[in-house]
Rosetta silent file (secondary structure, phi, psi, omega in degrees, C-alpha in Angstrom):
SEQUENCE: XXXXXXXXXXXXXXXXXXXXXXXXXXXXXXXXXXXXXXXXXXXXXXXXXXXXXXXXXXXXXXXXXXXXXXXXXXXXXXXXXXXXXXXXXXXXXXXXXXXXXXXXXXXXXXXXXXXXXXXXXXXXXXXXXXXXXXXXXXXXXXXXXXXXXXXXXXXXXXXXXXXXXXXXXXXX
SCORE:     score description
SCORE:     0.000 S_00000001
   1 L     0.000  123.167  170.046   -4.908  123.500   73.418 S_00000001
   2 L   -62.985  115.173 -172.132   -2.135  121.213   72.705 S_00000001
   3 L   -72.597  168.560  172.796    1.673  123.090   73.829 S_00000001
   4 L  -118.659   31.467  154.750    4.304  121.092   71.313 S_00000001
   5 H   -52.139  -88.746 -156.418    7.380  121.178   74.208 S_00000001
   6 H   -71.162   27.733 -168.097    5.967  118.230   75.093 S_00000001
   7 H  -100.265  -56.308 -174.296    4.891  116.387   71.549 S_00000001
   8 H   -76.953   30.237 -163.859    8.637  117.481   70.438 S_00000001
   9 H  -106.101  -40.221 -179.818   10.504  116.261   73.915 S_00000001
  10 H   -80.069  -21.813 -172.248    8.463  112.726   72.733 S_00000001
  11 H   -74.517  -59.073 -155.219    9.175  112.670   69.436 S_00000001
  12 L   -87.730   25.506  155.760   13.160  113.152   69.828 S_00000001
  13 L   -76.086  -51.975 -154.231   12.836  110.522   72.958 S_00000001
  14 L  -105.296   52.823 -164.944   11.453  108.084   70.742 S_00000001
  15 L   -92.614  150.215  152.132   13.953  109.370   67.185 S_00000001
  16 L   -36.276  -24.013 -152.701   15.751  106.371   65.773 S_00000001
  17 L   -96.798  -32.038 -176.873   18.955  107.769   66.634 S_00000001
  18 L   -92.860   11.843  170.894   18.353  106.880   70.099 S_00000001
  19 L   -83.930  150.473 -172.164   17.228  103.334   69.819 S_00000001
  20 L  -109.731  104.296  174.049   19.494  100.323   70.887 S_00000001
  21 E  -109.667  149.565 -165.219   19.274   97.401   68.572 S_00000001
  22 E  -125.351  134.904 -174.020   20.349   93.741   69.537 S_00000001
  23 E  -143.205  158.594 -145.691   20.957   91.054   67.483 S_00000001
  24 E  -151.643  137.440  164.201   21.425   87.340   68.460 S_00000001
  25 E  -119.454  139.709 -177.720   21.675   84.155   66.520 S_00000001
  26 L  -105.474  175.879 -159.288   19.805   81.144   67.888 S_00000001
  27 L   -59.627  -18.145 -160.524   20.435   77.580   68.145 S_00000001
  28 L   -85.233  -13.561 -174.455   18.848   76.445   64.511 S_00000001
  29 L   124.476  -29.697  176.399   21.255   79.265   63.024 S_00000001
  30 L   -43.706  146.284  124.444   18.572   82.462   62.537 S_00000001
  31 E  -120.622  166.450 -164.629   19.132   85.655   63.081 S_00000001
  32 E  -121.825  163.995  177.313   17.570   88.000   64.974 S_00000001
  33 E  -152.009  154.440 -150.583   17.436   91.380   65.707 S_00000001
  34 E  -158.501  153.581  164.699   15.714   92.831   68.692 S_00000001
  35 L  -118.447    8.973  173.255   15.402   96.243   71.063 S_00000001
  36 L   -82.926  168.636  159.224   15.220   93.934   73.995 S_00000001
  37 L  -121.366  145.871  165.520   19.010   92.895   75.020 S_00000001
  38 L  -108.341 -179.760  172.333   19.102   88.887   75.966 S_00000001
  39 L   -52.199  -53.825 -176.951   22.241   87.179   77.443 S_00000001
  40 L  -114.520   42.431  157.582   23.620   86.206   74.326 S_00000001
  41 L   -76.067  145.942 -164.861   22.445   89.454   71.768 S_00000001
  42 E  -124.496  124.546  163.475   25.517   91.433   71.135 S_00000001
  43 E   -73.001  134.441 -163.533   24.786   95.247   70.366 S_00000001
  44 E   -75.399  137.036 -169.571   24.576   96.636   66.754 S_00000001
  45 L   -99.375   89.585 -171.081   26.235   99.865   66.005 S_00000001
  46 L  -112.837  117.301 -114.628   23.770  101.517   63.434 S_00000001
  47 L  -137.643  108.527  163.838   24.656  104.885   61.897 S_00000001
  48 L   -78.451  121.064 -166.545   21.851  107.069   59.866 S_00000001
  49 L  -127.606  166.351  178.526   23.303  108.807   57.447 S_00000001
  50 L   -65.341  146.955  146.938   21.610  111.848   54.781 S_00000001
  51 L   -62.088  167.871  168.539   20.655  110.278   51.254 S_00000001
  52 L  -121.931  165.335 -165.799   22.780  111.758   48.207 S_00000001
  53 L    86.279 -160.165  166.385   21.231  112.694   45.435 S_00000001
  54 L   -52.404  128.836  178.473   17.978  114.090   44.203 S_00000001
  55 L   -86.650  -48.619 -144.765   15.553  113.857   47.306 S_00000001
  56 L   -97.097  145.430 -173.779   12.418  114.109   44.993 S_00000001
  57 L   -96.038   11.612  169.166   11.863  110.594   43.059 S_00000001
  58 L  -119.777  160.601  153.140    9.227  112.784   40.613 S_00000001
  59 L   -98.777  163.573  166.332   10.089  115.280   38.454 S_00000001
  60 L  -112.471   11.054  159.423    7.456  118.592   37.886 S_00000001
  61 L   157.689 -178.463  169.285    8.349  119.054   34.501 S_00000001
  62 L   -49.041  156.471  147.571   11.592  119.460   32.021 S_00000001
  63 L   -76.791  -31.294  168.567   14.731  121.135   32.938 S_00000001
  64 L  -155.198 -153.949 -133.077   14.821  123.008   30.145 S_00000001
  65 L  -112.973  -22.422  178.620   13.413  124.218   27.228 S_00000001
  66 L  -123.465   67.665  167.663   14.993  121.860   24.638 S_00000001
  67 L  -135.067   98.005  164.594   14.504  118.597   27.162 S_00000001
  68 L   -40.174  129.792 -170.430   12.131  116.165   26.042 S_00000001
  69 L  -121.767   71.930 -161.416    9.564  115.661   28.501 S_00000001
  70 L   -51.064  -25.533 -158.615    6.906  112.778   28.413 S_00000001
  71 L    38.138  -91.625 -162.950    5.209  113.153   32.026 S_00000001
  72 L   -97.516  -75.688 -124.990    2.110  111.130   31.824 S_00000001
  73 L   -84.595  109.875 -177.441    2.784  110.140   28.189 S_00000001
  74 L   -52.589  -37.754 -170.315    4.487  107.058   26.680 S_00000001
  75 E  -115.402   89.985  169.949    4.785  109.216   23.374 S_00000001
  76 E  -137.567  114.132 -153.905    5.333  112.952   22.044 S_00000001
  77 E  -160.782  128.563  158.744    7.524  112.969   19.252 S_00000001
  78 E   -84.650  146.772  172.556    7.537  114.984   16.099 S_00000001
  79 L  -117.472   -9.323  165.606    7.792  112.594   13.032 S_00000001
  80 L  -162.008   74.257   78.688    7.852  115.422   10.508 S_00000001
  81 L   -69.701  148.168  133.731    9.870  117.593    9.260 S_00000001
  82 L   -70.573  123.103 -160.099   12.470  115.959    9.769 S_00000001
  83 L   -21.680  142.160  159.045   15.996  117.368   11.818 S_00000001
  84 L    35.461   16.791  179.597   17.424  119.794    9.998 S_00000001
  85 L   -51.557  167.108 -164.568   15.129  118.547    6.900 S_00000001
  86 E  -137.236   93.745 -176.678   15.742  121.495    3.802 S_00000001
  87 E  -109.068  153.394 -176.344   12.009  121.818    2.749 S_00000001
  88 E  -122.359  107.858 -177.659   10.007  124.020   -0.390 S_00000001
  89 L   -80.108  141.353 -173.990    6.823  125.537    1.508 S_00000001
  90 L   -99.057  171.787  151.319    4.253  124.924   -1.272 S_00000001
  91 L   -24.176  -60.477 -115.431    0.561  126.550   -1.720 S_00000001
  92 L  -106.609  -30.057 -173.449   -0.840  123.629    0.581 S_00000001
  93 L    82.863  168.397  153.750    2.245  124.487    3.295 S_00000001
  94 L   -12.304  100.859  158.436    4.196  122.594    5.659 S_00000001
  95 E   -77.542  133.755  132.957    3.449  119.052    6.795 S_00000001
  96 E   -93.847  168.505  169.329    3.275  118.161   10.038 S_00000001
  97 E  -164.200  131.212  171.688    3.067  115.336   12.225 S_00000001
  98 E  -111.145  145.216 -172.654    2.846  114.448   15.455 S_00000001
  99 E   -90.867  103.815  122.086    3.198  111.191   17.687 S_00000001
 100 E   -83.234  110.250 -177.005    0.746  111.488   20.982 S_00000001
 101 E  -138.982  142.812  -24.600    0.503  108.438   22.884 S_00000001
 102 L   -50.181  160.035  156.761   -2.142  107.511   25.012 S_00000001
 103 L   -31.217  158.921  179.477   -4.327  110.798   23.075 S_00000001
 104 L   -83.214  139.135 -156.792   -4.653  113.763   25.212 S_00000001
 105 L   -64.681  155.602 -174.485   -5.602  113.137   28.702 S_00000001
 106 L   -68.822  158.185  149.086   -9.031  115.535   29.887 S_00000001
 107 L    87.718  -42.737 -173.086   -8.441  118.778   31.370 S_00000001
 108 L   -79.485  176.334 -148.412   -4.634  118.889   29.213 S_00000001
 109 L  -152.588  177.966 -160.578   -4.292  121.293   25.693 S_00000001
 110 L  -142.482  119.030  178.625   -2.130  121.072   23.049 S_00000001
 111 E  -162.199  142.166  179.686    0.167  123.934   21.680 S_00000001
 112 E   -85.201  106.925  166.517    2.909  124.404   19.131 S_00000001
 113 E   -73.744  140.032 -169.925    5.697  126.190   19.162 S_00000001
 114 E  -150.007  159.670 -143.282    7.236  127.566   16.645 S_00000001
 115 L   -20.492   60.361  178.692   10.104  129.832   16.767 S_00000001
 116 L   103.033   -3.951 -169.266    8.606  130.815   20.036 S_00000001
 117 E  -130.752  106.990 -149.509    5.660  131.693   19.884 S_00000001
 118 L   -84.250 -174.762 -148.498    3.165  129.333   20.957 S_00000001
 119 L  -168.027  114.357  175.166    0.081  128.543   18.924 S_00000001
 120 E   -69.652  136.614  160.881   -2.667  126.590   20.581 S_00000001
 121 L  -123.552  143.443 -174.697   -3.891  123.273   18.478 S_00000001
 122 L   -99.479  157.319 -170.617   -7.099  122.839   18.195 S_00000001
 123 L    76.744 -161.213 -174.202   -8.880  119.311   19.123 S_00000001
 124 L  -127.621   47.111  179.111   -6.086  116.737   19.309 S_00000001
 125 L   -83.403  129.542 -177.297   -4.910  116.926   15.755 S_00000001
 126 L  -124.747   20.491  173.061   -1.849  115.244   15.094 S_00000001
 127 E  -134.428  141.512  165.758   -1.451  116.053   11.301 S_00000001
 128 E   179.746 -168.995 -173.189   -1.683  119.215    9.896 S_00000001
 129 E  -162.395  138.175 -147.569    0.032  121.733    7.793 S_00000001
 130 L   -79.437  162.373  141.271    2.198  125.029    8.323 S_00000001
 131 L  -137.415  177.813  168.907    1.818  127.736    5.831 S_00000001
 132 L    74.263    7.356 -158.192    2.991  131.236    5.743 S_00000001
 133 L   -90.000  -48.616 -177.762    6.170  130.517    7.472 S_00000001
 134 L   124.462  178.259  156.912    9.137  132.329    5.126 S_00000001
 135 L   -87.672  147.917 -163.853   12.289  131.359    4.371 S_00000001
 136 E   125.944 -175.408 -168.372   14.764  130.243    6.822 S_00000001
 137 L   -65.847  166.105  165.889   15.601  128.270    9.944 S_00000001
 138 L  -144.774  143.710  177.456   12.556  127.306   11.730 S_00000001
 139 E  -121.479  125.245  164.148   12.473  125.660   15.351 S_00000001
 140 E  -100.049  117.882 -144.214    9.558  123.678   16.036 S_00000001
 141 E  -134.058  129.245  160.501    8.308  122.684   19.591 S_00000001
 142 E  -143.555  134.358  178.572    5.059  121.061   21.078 S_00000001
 143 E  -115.538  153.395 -177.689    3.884  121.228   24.790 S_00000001
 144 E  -117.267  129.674 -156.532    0.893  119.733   26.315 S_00000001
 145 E  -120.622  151.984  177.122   -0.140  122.181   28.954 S_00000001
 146 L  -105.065 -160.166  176.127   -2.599  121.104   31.830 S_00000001
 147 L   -69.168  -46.369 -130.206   -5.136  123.296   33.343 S_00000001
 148 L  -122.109   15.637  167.505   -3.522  124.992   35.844 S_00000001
 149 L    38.900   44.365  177.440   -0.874  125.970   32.269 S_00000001
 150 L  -118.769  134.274 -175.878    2.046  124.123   33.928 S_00000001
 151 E   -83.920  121.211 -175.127    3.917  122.087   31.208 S_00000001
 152 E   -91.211  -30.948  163.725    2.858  118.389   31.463 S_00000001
 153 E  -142.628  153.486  162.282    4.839  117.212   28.280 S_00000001
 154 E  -160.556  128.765  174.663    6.990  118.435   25.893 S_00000001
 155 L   -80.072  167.091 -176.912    9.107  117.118   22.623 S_00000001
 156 L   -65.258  119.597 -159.639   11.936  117.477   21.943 S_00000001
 157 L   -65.122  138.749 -154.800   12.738  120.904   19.800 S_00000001
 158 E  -122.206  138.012  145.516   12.836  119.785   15.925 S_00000001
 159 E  -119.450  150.058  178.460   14.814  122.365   13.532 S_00000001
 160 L  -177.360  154.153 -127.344   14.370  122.565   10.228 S_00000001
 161 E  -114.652  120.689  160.971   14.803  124.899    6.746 S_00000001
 162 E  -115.936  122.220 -135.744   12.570  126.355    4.157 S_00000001
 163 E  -122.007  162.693 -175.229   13.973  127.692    1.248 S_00000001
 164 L   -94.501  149.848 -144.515   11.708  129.462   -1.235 S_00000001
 165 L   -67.272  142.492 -168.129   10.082  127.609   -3.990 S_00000001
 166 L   -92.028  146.049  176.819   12.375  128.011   -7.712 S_00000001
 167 L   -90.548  140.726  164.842   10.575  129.231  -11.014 S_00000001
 168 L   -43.222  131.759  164.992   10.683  126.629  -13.110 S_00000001
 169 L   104.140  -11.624 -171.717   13.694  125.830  -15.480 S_00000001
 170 L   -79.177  126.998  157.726   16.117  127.994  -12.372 S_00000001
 171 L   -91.973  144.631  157.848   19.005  125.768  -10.900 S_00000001
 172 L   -39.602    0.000    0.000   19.763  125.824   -7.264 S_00000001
């Protein structure tokens, strides 16, 4: 069995912090840099410092709940309703429409939100049409969830109004 005194007594022996680097220019004009010292290498003072910022160069997913999120995806964008569009739900219902670009990847799912309450779609349908909703604000959301139901994508939350349909000959 390995003890790890002595793997970490070698480790911080051989840490960066404790190396001596030398640097030298030679007759054609180069420079060099070296951990040897020659006659005429001069020593280099070199200082390790923390990064700032965000450590992880990926993200795992939005920050929040109305943050578009592509992940894998060049594209996920509702294209209709439109913001804050003022719509008359008909017999036939709501159109929708959605932008998914490349199509959805194996293993990932498709699911709509709509004031909250998610709603699976089924297949990879990217037209389709709401009914049943009432009148009133509506906020409309779609995440592409992967197996393991961790959000993989998400658009950007769309709102938008349906007022109820007029009997003919009624003004607004």
């Amino acid at each position: 069995m390995l003890r790890p005194a002595p793997i970490l007594l070698s480790l911080l022996v051989c840490s960066p912090s404790n190396a001596e680097i030398y640097r030298w220019v030679d007759a054609e004009g180069r420079v060099h840099f070296s951990d040897r010292q020659t006659r005429e290498a001069e020593r280099v003072d070199v200082r390790f410092s923390a990064p700032t910022g965000s450590t992880s160069s990926a993200s795992l997913g939005p920050s929040s709940p109305d943050e578009a999120y592509r992940g894998p995806y060049a594209a996920l964008d509702i294209l209709s309703p439109g913001l804050d569009e003022i719509l008359t739900e008909s017999e036939s219902g709501i159109p929708v429409s959605l932008q998914i670009d490349p199509s959805l990847i194996g293993g990932h799912r498709l699911l709509l939100l709509l004031d909250g309450n998610a709603l699976p779609v089924e297949g990879a349908h990217t037209q389709f049409k709401l009914t049943g909703l009432g009148a009133g604000r509506h906020r409309l959301q779609f995440q592409i969830r992967g197996a393991d139901d961790r959000i993989v994508a998400q658009s950007a939350p769309r709102t938008f109004q349906v007022r109820q349909p007029r009997a003919p000959g009624q003004l607004p």
